[in-house]
C-alpha positions as CSV (number, residue, x, y, z in Angstrom):
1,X,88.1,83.1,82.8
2,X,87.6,81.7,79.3
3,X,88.1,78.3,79.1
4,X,90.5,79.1,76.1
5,X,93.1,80.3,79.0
6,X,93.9,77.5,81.2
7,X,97.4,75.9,81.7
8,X,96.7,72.3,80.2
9,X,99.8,71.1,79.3
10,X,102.1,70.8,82.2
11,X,104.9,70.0,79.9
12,X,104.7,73.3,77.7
13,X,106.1,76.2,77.7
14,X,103.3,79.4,78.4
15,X,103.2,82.9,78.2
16,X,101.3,84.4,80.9
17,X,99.9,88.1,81.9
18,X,99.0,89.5,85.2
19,X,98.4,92.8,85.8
20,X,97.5,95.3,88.7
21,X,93.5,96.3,89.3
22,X,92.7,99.3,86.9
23,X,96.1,98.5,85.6
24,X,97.6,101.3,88.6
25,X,100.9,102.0,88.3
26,X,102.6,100.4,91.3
27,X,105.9,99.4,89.8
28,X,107.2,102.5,89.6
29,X,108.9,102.5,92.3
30,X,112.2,99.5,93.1
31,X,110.7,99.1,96.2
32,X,108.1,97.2,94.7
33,X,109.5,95.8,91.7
34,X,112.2,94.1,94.1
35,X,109.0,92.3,96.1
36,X,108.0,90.9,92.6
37,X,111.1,89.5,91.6
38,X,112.0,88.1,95.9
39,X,108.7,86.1,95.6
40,X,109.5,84.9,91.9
41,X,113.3,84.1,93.3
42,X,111.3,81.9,95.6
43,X,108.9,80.3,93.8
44,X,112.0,79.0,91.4
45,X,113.7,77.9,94.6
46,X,111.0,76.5,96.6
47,X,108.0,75.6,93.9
48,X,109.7,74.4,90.7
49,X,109.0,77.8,89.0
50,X,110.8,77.8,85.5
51,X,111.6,80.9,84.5
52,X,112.4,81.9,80.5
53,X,111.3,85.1,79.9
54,X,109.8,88.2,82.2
55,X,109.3,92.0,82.3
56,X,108.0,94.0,84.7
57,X,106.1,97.0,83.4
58,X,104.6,99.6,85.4
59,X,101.4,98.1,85.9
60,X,101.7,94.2,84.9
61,X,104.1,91.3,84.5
62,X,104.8,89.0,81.4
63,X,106.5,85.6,81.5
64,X,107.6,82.8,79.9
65,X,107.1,79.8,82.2
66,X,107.2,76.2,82.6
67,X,107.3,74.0,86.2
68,X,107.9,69.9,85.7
69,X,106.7,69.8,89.7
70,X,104.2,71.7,90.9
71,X,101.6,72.9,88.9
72,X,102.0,76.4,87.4
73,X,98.4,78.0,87.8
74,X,98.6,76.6,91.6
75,X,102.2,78.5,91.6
76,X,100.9,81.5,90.2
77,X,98.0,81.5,92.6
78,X,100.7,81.6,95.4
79,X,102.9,84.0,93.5
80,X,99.8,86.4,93.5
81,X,98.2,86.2,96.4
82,X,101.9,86.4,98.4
83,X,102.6,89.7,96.4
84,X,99.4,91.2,97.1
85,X,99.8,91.1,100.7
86,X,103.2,92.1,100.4
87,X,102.7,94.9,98.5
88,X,99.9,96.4,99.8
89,X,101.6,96.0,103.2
90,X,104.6,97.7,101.7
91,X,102.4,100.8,100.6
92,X,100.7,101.0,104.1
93,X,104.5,100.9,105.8
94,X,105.8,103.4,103.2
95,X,105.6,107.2,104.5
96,X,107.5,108.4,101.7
97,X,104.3,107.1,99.1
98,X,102.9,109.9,97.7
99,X,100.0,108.0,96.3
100,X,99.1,105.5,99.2
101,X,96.2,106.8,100.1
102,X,94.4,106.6,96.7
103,X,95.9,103.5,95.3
104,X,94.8,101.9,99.5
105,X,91.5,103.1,98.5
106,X,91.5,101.7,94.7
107,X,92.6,98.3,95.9
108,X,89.8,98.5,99.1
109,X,87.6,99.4,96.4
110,X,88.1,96.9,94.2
111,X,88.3,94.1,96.6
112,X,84.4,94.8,98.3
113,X,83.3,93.5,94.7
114,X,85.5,90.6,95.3
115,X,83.8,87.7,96.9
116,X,87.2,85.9,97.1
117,X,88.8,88.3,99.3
118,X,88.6,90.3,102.6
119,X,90.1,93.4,102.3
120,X,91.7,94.4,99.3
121,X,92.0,93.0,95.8
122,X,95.4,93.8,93.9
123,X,95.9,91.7,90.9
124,X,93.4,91.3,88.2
125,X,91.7,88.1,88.4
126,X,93.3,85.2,85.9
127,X,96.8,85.0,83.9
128,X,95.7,84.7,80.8
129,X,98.1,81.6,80.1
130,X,98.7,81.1,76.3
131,X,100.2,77.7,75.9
132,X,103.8,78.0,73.4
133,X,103.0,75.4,70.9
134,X,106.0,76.0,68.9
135,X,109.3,77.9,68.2
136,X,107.1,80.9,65.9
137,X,105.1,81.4,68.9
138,X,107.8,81.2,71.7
139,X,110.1,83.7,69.4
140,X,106.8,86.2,69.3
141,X,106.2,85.9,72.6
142,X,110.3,86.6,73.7
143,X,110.3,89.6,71.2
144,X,107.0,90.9,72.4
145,X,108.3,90.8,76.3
146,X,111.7,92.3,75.9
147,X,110.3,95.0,72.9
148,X,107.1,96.2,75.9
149,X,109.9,98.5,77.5
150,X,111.1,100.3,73.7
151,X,107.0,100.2,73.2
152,X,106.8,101.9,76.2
153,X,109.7,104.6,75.6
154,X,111.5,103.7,78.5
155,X,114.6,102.6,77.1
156,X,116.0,102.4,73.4
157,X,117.1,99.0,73.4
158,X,115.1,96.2,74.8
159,X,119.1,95.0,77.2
160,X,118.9,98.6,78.4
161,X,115.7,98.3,80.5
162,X,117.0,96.1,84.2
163,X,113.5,94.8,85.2
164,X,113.5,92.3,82.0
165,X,114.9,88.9,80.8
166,X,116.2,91.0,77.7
167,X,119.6,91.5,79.5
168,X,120.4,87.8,79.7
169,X,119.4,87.2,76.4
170,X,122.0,89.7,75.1
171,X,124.5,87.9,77.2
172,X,124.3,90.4,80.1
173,X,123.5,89.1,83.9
174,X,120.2,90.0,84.4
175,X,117.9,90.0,88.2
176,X,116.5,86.3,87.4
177,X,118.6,82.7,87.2
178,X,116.6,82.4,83.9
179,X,116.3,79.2,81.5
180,X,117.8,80.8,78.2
181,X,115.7,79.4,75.3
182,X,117.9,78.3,72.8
């Protein structure tokens, strides 16, 4: 990873990215999607997590992030590494996947050229943390993660789309206990 990509400021604010191997599509399905958001539940419970801004798109996550405990690439780290097993488990228990076998075999794949891992590799290695130096870059950064489900054409309005911080910021409840950023 670039050194230009590193969480150095533990009081900022970053933007981060993590997204699937080959960018697969695995969050098409709740199933998934509901893993992701348990573990980040967790990690604002249990790890300090501070949560501003997310989406989940079909094949990777954006957030807006801070943590005044525990350091956030050593939270991410856990965040990953717990939904990788989780998932992939949850693709291995689920008979009704009509694409286990080949995204199994992708992630298999993926992780023999892995040194760091045994079996399978899931997430794309780094998080590409972009450190929010001021309000210009924190209001791209919100505008970019709620607008990546309008990109997409999944929804016409960015509140309309449920896997997204968007909702809260347009004063609906969303999944998350977000920090609003004022």
């Amino acid at each position: 990873m670039s050194s230009s990509y590193k969480f150095r400021n533990q009081e900022k604010l970053y933007f981060a990215t993590f997204t699937t191997i080959r960018w697969v599509d695995v969050f098409t399905r709740t199933i998934y999607k509901e893993i992701l958001l348990d573990s980040f539940r967790y990690c604002m419970k249990h790890k300090g997590l501070e949560v501003y801004a997310w989406v989940i798109m079909s094949n990777h996550v954006h957030l807006i992030m801070g943590s005044q405990s525990k350091p956030m690439a050593d939270i991410l780290r856990d965040f990953k590494t717990h939904t990788a097993k989780t998932i992939i488990k949850a693709i291995e228990d689920n008979s009704q996947e009509s694409r286990k076998d080949w995204m199994l075999w992708m992630f298999s794949k993926e992780g023999k050229f892995n040194p760091n891992n045994t079996h399978h590799q899931f997430w794309q290695q780094g998080n590409h943390p972009i450190e929010l130096a001021d309000n210009v870059m924190i209001d791209q950064k919100l505008d970019y993660i709620h607008n990546n489900p309008v990109s997409a054409g999944w929804v016409d309005m960015p509140e309309h789309y449920l896997y997204s911080s968007a909702r809260d910021y347009a004063g609906i409840k969303g999944l998350l206990d977000i920090q609003l950023i004022m």
